[in-house]
mmCIF file as Biopython writes it, N, C-alpha, C and O atoms, coordinates in Angstrom:
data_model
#
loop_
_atom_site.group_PDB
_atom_site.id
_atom_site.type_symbol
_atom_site.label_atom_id
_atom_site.label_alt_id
_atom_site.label_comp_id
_atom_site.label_asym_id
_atom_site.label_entity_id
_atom_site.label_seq_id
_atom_site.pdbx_PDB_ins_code
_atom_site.Cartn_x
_atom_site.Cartn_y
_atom_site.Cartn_z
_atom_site.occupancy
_atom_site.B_iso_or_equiv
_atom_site.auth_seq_id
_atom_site.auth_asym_id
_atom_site.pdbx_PDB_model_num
ATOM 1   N N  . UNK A ? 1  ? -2.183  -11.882 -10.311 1.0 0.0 1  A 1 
ATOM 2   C CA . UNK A ? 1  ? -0.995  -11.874 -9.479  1.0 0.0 1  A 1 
ATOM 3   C C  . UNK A ? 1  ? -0.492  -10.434 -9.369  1.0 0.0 1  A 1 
ATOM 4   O O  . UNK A ? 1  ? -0.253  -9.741  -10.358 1.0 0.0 1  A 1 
ATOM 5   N N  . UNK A ? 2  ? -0.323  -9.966  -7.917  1.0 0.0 2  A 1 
ATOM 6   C CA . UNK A ? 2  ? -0.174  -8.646  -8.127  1.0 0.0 2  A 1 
ATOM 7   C C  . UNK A ? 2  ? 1.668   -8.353  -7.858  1.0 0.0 2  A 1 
ATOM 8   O O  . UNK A ? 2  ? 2.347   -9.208  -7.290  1.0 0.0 2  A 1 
ATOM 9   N N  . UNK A ? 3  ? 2.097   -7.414  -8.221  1.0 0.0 3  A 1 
ATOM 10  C CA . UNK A ? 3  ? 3.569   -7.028  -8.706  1.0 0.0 3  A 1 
ATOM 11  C C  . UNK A ? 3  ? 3.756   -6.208  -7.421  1.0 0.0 3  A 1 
ATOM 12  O O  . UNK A ? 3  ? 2.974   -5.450  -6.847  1.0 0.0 3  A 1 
ATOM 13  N N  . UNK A ? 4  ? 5.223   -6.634  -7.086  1.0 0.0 4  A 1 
ATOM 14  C CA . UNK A ? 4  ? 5.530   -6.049  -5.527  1.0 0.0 4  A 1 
ATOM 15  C C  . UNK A ? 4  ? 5.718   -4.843  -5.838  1.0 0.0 4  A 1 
ATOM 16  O O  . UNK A ? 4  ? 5.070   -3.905  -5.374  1.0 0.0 4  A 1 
ATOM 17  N N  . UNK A ? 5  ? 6.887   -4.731  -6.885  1.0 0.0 5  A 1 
ATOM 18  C CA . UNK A ? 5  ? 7.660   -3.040  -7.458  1.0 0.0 5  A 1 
ATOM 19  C C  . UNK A ? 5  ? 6.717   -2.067  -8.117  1.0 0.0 5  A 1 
ATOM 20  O O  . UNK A ? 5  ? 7.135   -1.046  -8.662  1.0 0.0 5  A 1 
ATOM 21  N N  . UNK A ? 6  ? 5.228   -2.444  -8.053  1.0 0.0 6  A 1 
ATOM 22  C CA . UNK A ? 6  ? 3.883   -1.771  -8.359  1.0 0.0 6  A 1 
ATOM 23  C C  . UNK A ? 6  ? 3.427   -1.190  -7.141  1.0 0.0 6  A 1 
ATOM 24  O O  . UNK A ? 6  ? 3.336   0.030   -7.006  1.0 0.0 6  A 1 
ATOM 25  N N  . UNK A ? 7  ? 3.131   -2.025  -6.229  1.0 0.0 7  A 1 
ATOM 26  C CA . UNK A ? 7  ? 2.407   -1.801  -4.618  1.0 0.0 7  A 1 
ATOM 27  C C  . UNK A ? 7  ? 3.329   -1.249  -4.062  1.0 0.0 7  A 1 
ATOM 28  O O  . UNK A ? 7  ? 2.912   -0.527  -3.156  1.0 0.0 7  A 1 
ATOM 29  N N  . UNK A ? 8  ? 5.274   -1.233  -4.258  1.0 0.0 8  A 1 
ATOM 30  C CA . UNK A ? 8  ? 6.003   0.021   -3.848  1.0 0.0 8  A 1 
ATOM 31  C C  . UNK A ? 8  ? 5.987   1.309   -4.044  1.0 0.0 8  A 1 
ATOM 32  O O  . UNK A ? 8  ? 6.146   2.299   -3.330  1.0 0.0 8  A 1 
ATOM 33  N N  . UNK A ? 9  ? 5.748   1.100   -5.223  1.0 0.0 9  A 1 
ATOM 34  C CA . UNK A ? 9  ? 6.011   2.875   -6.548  1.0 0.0 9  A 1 
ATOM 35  C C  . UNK A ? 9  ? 4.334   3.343   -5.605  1.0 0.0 9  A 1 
ATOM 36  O O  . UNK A ? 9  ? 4.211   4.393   -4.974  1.0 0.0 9  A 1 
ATOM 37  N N  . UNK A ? 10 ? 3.060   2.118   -5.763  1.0 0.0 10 A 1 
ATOM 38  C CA . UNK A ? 10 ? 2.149   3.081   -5.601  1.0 0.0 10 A 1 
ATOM 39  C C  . UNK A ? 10 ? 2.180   3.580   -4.080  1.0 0.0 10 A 1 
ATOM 40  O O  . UNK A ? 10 ? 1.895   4.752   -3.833  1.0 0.0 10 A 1 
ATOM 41  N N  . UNK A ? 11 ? 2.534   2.670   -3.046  1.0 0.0 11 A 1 
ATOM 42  C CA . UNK A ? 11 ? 1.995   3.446   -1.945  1.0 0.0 11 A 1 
ATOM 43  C C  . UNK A ? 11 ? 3.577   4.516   -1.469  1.0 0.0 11 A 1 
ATOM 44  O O  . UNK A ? 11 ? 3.496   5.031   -0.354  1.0 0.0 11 A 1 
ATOM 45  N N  . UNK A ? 12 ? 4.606   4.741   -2.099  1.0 0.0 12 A 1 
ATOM 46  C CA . UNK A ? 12 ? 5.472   5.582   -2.128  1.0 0.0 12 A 1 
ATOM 47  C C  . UNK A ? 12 ? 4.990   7.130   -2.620  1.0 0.0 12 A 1 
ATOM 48  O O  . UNK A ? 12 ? 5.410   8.137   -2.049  1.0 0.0 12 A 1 
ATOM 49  N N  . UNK A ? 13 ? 4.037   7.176   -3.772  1.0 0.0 13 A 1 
ATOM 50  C CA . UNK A ? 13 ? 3.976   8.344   -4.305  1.0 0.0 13 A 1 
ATOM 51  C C  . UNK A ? 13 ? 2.149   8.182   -4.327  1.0 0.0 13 A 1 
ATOM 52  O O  . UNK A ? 13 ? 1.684   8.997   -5.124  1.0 0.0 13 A 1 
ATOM 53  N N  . UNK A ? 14 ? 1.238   7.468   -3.752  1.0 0.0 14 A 1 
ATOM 54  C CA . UNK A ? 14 ? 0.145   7.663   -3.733  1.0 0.0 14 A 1 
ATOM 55  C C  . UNK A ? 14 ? -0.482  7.171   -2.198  1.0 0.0 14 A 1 
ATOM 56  O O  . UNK A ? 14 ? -1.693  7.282   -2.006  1.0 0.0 14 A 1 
ATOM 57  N N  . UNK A ? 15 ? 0.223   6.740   -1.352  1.0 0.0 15 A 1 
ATOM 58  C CA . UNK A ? 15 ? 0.395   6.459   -0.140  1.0 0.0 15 A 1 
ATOM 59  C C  . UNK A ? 15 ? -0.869  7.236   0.687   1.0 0.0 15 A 1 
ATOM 60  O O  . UNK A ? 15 ? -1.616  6.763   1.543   1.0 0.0 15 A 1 
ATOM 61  N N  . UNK A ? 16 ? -0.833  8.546   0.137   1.0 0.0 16 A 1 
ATOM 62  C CA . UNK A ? 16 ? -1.573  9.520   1.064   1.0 0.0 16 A 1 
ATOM 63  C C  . UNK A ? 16 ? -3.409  8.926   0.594   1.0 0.0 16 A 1 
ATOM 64  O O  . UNK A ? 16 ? -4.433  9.101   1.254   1.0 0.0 16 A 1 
ATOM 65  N N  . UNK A ? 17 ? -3.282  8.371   -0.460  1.0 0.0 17 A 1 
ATOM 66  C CA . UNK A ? 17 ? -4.562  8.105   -1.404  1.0 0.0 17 A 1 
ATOM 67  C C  . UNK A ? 17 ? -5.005  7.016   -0.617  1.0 0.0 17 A 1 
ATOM 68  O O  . UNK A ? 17 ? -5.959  6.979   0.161   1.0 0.0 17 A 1 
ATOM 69  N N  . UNK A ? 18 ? -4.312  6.267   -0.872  1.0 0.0 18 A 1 
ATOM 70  C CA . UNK A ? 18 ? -4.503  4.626   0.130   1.0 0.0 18 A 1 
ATOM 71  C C  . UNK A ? 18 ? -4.428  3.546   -1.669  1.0 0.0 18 A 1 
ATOM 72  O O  . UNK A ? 18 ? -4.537  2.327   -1.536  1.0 0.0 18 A 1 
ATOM 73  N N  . UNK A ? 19 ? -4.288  3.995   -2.846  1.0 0.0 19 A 1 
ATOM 74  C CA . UNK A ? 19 ? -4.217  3.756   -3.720  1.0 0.0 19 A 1 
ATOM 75  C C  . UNK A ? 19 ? -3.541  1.942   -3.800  1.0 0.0 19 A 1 
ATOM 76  O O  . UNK A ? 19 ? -3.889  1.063   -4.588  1.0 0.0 19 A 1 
ATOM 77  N N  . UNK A ? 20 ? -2.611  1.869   -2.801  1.0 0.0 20 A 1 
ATOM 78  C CA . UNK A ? 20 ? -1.685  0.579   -2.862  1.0 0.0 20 A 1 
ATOM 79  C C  . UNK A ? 20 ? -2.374  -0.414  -2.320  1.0 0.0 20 A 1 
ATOM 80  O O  . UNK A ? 20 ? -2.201  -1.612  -2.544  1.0 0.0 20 A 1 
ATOM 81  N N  . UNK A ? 21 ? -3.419  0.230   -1.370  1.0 0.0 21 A 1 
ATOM 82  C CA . UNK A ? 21 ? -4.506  -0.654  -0.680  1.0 0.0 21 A 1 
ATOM 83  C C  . UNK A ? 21 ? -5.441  -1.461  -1.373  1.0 0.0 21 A 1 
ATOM 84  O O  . UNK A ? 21 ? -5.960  -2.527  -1.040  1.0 0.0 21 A 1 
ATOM 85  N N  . UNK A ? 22 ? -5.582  -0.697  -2.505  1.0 0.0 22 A 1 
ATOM 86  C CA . UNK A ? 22 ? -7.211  -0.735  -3.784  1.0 0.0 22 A 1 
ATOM 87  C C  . UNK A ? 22 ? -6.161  -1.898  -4.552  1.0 0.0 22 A 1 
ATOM 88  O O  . UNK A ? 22 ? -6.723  -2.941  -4.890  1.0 0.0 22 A 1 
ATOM 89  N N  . UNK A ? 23 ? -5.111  -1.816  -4.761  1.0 0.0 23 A 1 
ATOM 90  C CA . UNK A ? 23 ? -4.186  -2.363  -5.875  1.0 0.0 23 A 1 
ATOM 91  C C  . UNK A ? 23 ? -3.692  -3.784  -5.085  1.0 0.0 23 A 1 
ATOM 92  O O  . UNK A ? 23 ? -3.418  -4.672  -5.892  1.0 0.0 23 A 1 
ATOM 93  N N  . UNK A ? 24 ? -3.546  -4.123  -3.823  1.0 0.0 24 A 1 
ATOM 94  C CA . UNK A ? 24 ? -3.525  -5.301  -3.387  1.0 0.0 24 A 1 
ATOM 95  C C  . UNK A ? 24 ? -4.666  -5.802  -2.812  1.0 0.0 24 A 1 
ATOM 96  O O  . UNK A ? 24 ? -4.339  -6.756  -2.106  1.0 0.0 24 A 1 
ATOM 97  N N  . UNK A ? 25 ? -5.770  -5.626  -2.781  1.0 0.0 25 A 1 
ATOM 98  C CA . UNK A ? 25 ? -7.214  -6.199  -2.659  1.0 0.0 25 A 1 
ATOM 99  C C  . UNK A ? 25 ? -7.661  -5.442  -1.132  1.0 0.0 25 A 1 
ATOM 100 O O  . UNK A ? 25 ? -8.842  -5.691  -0.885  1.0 0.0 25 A 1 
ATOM 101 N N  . UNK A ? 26 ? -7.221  -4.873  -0.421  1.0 0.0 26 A 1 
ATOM 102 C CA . UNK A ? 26 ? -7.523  -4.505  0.796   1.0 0.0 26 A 1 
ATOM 103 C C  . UNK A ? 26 ? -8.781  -2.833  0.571   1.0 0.0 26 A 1 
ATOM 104 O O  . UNK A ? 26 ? -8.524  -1.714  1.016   1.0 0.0 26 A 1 
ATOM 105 N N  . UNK A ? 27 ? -10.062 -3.229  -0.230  1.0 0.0 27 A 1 
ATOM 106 C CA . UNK A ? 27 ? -10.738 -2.234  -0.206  1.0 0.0 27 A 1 
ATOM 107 C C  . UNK A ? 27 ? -10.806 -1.611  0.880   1.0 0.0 27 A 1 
ATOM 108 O O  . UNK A ? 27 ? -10.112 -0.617  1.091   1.0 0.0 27 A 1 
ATOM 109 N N  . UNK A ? 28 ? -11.751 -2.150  1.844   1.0 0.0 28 A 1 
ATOM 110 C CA . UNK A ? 28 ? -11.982 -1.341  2.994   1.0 0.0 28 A 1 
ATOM 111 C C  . UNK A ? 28 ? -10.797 -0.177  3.624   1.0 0.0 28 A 1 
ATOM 112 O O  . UNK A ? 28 ? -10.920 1.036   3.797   1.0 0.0 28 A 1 
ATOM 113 N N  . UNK A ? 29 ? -9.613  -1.101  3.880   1.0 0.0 29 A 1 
ATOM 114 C CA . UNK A ? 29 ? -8.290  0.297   4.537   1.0 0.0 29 A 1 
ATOM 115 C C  . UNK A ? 29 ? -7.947  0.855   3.069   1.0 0.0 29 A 1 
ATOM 116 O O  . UNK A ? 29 ? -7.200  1.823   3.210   1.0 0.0 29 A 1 
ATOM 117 N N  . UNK A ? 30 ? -8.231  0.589   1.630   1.0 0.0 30 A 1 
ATOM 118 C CA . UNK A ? 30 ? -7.900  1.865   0.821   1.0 0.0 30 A 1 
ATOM 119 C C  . UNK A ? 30 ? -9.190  3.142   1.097   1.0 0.0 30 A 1 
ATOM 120 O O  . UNK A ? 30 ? -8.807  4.309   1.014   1.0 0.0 30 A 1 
ATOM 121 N N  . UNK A ? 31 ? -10.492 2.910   1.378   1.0 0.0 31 A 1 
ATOM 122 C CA . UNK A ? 31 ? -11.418 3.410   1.822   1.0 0.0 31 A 1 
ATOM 123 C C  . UNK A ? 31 ? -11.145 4.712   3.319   1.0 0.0 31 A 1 
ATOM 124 O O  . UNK A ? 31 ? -11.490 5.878   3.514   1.0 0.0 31 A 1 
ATOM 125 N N  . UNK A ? 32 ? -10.306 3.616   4.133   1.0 0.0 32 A 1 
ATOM 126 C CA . UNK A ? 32 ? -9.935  4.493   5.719   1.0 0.0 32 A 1 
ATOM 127 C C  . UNK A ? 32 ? -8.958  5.382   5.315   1.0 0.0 32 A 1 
ATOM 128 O O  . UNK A ? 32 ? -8.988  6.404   6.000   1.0 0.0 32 A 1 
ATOM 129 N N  . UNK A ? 33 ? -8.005  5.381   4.366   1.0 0.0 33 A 1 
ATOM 130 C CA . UNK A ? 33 ? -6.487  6.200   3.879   1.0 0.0 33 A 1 
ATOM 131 C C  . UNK A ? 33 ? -7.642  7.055   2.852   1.0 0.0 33 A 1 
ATOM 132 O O  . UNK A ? 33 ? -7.226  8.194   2.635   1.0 0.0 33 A 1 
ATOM 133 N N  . UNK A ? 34 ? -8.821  6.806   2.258   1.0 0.0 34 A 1 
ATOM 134 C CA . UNK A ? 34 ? -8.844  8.079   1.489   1.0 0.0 34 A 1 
ATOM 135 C C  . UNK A ? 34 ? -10.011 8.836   2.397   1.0 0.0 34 A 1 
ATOM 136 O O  . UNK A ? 34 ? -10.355 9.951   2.005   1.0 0.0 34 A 1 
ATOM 137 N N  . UNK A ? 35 ? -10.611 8.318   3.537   1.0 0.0 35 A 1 
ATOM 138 C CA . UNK A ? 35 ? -11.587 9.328   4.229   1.0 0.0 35 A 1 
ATOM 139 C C  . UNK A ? 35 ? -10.284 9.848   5.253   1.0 0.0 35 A 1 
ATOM 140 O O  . UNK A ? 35 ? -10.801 10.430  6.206   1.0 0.0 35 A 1 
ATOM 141 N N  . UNK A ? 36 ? -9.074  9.841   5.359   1.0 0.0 36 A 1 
ATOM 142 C CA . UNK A ? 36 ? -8.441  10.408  6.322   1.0 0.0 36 A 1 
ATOM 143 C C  . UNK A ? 36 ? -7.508  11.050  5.440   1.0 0.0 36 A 1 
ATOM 144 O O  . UNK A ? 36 ? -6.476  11.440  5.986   1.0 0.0 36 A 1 
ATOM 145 N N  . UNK A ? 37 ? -7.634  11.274  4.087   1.0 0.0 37 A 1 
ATOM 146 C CA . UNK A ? 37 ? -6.443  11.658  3.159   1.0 0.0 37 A 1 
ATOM 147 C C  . UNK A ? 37 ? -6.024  12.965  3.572   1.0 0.0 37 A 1 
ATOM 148 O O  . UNK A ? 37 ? -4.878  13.343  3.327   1.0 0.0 37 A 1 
ATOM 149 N N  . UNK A ? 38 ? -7.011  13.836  4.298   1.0 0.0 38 A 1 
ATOM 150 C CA . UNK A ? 38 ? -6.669  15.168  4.189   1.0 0.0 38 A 1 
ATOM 151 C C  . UNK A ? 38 ? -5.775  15.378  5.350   1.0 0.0 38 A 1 
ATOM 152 O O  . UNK A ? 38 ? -5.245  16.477  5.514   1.0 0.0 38 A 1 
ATOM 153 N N  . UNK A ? 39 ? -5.531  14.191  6.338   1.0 0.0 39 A 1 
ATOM 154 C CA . UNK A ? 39 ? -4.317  14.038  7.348   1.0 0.0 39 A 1 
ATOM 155 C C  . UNK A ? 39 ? -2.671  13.786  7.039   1.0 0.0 39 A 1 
ATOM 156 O O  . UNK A ? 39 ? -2.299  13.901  5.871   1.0 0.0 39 A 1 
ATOM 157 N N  . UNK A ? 40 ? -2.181  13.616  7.562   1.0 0.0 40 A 1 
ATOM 158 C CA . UNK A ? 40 ? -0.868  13.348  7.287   1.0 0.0 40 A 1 
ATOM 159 C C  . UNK A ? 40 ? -1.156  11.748  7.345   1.0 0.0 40 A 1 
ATOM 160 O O  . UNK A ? 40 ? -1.111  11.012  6.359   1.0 0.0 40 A 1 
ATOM 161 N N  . UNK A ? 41 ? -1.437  11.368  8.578   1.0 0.0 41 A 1 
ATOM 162 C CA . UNK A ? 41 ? -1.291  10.138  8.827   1.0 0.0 41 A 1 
ATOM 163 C C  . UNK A ? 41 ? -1.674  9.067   7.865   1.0 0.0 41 A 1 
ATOM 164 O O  . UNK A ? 41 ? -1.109  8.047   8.259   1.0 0.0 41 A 1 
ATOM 165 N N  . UNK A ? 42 ? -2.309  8.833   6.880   1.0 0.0 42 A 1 
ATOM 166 C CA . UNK A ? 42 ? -1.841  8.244   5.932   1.0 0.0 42 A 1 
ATOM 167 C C  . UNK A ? 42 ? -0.801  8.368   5.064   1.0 0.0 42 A 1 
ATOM 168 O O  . UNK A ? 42 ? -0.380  7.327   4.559   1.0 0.0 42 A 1 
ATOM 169 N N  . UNK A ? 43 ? -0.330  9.320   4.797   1.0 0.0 43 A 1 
ATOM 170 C CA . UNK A ? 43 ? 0.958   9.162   4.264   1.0 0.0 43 A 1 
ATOM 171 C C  . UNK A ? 43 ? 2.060   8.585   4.993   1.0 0.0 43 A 1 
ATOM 172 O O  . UNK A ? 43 ? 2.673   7.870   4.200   1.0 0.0 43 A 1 
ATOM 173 N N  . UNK A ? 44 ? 2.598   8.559   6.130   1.0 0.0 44 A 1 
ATOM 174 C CA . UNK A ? 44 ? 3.064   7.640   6.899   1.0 0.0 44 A 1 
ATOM 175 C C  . UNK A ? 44 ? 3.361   6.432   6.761   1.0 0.0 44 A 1 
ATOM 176 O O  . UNK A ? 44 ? 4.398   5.798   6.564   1.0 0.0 44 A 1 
ATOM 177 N N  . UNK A ? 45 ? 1.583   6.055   6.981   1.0 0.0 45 A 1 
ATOM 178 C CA . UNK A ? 45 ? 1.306   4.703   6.707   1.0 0.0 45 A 1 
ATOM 179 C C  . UNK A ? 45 ? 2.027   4.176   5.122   1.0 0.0 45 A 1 
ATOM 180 O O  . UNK A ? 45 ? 2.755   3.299   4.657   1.0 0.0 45 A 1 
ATOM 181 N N  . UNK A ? 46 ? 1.396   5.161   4.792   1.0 0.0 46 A 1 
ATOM 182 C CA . UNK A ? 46 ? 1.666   4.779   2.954   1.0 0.0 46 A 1 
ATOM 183 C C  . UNK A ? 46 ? 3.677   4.250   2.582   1.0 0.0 46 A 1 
ATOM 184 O O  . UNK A ? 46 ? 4.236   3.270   2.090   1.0 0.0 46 A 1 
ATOM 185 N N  . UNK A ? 47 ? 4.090   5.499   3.138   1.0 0.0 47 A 1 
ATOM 186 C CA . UNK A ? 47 ? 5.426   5.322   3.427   1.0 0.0 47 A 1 
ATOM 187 C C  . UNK A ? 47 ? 6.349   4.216   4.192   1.0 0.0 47 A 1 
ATOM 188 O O  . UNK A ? 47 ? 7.493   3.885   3.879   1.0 0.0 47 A 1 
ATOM 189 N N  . UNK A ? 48 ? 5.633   3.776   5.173   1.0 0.0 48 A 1 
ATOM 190 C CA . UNK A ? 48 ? 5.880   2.417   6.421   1.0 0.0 48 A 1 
ATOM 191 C C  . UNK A ? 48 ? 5.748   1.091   5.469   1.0 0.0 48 A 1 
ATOM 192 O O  . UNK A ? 48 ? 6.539   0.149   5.419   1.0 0.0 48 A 1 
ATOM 193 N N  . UNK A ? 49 ? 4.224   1.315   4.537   1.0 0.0 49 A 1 
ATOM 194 C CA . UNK A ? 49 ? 4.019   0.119   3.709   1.0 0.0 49 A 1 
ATOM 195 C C  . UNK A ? 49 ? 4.385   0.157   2.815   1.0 0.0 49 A 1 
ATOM 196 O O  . UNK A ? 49 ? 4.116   -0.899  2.242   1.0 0.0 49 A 1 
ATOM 197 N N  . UNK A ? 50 ? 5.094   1.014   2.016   1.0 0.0 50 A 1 
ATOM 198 C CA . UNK A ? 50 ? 6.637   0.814   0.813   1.0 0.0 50 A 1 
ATOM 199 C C  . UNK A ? 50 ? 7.518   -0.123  1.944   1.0 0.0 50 A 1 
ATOM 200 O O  . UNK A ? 50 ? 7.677   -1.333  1.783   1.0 0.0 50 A 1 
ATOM 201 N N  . UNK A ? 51 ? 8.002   0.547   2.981   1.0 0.0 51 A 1 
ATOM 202 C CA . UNK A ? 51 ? 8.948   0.298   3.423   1.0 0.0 51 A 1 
ATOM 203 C C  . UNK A ? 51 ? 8.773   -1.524  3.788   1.0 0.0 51 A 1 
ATOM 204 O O  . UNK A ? 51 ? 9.637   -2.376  3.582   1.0 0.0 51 A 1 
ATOM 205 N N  . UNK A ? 52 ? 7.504   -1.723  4.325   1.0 0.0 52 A 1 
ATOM 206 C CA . UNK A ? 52 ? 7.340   -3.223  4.453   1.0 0.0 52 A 1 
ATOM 207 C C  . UNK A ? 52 ? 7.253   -4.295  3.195   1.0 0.0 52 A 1 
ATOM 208 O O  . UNK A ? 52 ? 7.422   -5.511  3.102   1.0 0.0 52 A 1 
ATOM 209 N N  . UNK A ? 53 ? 7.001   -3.531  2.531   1.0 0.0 53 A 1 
ATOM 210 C CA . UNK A ? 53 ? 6.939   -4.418  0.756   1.0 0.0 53 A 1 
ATOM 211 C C  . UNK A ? 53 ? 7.745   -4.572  0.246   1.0 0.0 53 A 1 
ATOM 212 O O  . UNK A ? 53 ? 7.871   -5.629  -0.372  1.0 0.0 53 A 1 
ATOM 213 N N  . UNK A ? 54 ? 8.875   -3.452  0.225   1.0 0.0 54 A 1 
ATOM 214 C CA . UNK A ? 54 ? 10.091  -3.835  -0.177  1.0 0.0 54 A 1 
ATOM 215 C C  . UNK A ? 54 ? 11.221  -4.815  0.360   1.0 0.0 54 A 1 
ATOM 216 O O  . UNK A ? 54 ? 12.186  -5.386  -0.148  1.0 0.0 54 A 1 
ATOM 217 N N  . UNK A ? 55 ? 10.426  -4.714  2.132   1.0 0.0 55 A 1 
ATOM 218 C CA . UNK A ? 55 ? 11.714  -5.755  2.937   1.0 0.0 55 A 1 
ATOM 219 C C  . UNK A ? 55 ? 11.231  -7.226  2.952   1.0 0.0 55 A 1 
ATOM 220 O O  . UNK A ? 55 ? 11.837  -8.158  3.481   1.0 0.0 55 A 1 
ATOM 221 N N  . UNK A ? 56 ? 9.923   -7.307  2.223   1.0 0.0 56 A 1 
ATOM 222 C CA . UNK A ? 56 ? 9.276   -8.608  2.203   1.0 0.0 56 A 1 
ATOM 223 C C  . UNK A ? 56 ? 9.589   -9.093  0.913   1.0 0.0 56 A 1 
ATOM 224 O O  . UNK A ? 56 ? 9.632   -8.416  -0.115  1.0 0.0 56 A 1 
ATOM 225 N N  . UNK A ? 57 ? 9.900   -10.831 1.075   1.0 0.0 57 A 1 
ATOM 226 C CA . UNK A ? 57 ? 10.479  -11.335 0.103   1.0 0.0 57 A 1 
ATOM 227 C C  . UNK A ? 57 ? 9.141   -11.673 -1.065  1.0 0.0 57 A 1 
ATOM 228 O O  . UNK A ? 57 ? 7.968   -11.503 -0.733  1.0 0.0 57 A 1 
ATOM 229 N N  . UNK A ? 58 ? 9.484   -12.098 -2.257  1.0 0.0 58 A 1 
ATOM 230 C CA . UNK A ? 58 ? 8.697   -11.715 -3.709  1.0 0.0 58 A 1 
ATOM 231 C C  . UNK A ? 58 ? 7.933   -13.173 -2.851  1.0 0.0 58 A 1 
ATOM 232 O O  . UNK A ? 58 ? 6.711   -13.033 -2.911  1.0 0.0 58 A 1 
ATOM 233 N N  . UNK A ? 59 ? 8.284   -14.360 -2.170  1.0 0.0 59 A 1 
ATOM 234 C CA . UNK A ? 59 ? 7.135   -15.246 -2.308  1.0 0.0 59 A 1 
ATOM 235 C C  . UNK A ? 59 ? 6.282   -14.634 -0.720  1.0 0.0 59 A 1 
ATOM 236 O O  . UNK A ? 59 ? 5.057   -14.676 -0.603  1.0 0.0 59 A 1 
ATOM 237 N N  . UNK A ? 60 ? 6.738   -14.372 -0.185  1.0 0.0 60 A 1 
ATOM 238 C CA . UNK A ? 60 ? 5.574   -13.572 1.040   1.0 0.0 60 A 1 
ATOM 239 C C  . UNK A ? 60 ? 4.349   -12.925 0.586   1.0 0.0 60 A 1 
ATOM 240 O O  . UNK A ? 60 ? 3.153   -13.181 0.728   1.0 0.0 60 A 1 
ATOM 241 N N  . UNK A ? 61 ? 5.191   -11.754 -0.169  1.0 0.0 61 A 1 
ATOM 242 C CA . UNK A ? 61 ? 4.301   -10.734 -0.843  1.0 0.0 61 A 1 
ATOM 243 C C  . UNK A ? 61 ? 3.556   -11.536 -1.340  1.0 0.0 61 A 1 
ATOM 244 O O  . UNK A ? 61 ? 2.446   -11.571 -0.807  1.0 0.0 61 A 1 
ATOM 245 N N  . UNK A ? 62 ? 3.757   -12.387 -2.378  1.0 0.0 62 A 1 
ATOM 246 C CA . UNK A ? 62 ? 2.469   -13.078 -3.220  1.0 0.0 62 A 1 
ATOM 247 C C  . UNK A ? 62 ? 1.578   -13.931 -2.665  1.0 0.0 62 A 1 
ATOM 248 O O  . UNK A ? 62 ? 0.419   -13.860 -3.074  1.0 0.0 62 A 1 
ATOM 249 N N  . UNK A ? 63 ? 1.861   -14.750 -1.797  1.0 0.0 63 A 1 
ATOM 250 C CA . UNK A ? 63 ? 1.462   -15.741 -0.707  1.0 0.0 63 A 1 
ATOM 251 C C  . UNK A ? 63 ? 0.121   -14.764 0.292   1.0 0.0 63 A 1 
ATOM 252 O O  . UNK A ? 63 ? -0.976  -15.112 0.728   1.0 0.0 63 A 1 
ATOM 253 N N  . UNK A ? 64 ? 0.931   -13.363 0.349   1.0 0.0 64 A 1 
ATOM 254 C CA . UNK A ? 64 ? 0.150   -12.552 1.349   1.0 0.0 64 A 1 
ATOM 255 C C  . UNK A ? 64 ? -1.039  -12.157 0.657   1.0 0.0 64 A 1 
ATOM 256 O O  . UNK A ? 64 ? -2.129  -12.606 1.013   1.0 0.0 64 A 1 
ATOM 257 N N  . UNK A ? 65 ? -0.899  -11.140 -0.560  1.0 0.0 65 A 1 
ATOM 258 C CA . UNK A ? 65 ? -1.461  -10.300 -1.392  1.0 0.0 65 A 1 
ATOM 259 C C  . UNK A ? 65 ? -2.296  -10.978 -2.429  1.0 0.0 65 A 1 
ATOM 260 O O  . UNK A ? 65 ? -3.394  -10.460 -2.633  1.0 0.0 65 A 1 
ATOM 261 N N  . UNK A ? 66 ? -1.903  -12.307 -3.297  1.0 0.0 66 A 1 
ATOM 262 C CA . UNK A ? 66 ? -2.341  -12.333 -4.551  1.0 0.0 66 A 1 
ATOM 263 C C  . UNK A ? 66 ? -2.865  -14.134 -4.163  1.0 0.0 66 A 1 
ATOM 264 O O  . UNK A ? 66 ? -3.409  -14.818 -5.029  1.0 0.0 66 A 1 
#
């Protein structure tokens, strides 16, 4: 079961990695965020998907993710 306030912290401060991707099962797009890491545009993303994890309620997230 994966932890929402985990997949926040990571794609907040590892966002650019795609790290939050690897940590909620989505290999492949943690794969696309680290062959594009040297862009901005994953960090963005990374930042957009804190922002969507946090506004999503704890049974979504789990329902979605785990």
């Amino acid at each position: 079961m994966k932890n929402r306030g985990i997949a926040i912290v990571l794609a907040l401060f590892l966002g650019g990695l795609g790290i939050h991707r690897f940590y909620i099962g989505q290999i492949g797009w943690g794969f696309v965020f680290l062959i594009f890491s040297w862009t901005i545009i994953p960090m963005i993303f990374g930042f957009i998907d804190a922002l969507r994890y946090a506004l999503m309620g704890e049974v979504t997230f789990h329902r979605r993710y785990s």
